[in-house]
C-alpha positions, 0 to 999 in steps of 0.5 A, spaced: 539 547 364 534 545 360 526 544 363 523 538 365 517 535 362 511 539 366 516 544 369 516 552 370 523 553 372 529 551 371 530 546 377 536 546 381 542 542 380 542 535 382 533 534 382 530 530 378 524 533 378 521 539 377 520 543 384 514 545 387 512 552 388 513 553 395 519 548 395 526 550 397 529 544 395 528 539 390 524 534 393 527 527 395 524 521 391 517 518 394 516 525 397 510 528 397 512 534 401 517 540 401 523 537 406 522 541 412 529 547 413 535 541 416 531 535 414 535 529 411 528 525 409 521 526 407 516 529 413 511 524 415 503 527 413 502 531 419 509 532 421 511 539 423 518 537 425 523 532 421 523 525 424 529 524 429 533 519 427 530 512 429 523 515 431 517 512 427 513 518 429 512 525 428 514 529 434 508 532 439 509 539 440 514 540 445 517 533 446 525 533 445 524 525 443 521 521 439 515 517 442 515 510 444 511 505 441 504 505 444 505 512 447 501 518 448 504 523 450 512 525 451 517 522 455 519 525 462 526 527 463 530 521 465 524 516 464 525 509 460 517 508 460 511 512 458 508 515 462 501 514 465 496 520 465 496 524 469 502 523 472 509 528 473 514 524 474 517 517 471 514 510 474 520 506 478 521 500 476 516 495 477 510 501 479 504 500 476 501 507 479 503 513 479 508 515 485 504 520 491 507 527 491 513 527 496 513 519 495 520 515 494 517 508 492 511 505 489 504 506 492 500 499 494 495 498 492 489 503 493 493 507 498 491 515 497 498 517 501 506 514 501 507 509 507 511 510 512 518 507 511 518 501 513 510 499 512 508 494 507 500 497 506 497 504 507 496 507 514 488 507 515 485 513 516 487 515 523 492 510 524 498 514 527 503 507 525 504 502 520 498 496 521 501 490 524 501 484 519 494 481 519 491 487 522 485 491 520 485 496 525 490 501 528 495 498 533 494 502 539 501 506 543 505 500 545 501 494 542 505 489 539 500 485 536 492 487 533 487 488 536 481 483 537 475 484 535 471 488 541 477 489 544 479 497 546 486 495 550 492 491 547 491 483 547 497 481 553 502 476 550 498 469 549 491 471 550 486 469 546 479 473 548 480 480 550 481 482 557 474 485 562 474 491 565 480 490 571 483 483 570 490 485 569 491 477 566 488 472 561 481 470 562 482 462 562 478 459 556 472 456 561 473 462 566 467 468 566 470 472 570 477 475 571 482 471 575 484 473 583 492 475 583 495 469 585 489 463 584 490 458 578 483 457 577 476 461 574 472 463 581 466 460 583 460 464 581 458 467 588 465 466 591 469 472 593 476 469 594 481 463 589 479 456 590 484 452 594 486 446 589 483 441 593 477 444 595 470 443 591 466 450 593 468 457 596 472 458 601 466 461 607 470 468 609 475 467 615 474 460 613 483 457 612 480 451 610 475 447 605 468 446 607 466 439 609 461 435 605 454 438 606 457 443 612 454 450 613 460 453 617 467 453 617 471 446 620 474 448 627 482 446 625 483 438 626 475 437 626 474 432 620 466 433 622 462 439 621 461 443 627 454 440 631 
């Protein structure tokens, strides 16, 4: 066939422009480039590789699909996102950190290591089990409830304050010191043993009754006096 205008061979049957040197095939039209072996459209600047059919970018070296918009890197196998830096493996959904080797769900925030089932936070340095909610410390073995504040044992059921030192129930909220087992009011400083509820003082040892008012010994039984 006949030359085209500038060209120094013949071109190929069906080119309507002259071939480039290093060009095997006759460029498409708005090519700038030789089309890459198996390539059906014009290489972007920069490719090394045909764009796959949908993809708006080249291809990065070693990725087997086309980016996503807004991505860096390549997708993972079976991802539907991009993936973060750093990670090897694709975020579940809703995820917005990378998951912790060995983790089957989204980290919390801030957690350096995968929360037990069934754990809403971060197990705390030390902790052997999940916080309880509104705690900020460990619970203790069989604590159903935080610790208080101060406190080195597990709060009983409905107390307020820590439990001193050999109490086995709850300081009353006015009491400083802890109950006697079976008395229903705070002992009276200096006294040994439970009020009686009717009387206003401590019992004196080996007294079974009250004292008397402005009495220094025990009331003999039946006397409404003090002993002269």
């Amino acid at each position: 066939s006949c030359l085209l205008p500038g060209c120094a061979s013949c071109p190929l049957p069906g080119c309507a422009s002259c071939l480039l040197p290093e060009c095997a095939s006759c460029l498409l039209p708005g090519c700038a480039s030789c089309l890459l072996p198996g390539c059906a459209s014009c290489p972007l600047p920069g490719c090394a590789s045909c764009l796959l059919p949908g993809c708006a970018s080249c291809l990065l070296p070693g990725c087997a699909s086309c980016l996503l918009p807004g991505c860096a890197s390549c997708l993972l196998p079976g991802c539907a996102s991009c993936p973060l830096p750093g990670c090897a493996s694709c975020l579940p959904p809703g995820c917005a950190s990378c998951l912790l080797p060995g983790c089957a769900s989204c980290p919390p925030p801030g957690c350096a290591s995968c929360p037990p089932p069934g754990c809403a936070s971060c197990l705390l340095p030390g902790c052997a089990s999940c916080l309880l909610p509104g705690c900020a410390s460990c619970p203790l073995p069989g604590c159903a409830s935080c610790l208080l504040p101060g406190c080195a044992s597990c709060p009983l059921p409905g107390c307020a304050s820590c439990l001193l030192p050999g109490c086995a129930s709850c300081l009353l909220p006015e009491c400083a010191s802890c109950l006697l087992p079976g008395c229903a009011s705070c002992l009276l400083p200096g006294c040994a043993s439970c009020l009686l509820p009717e009387c206003a003082s401590c019992l004196l040892p080996g007294c079974a009754s009250c004292l008397l008012p402005q009495c220094a010994s025990c009331p003999l039984p039946g006397c409404a006096s003090c002993p002269l």
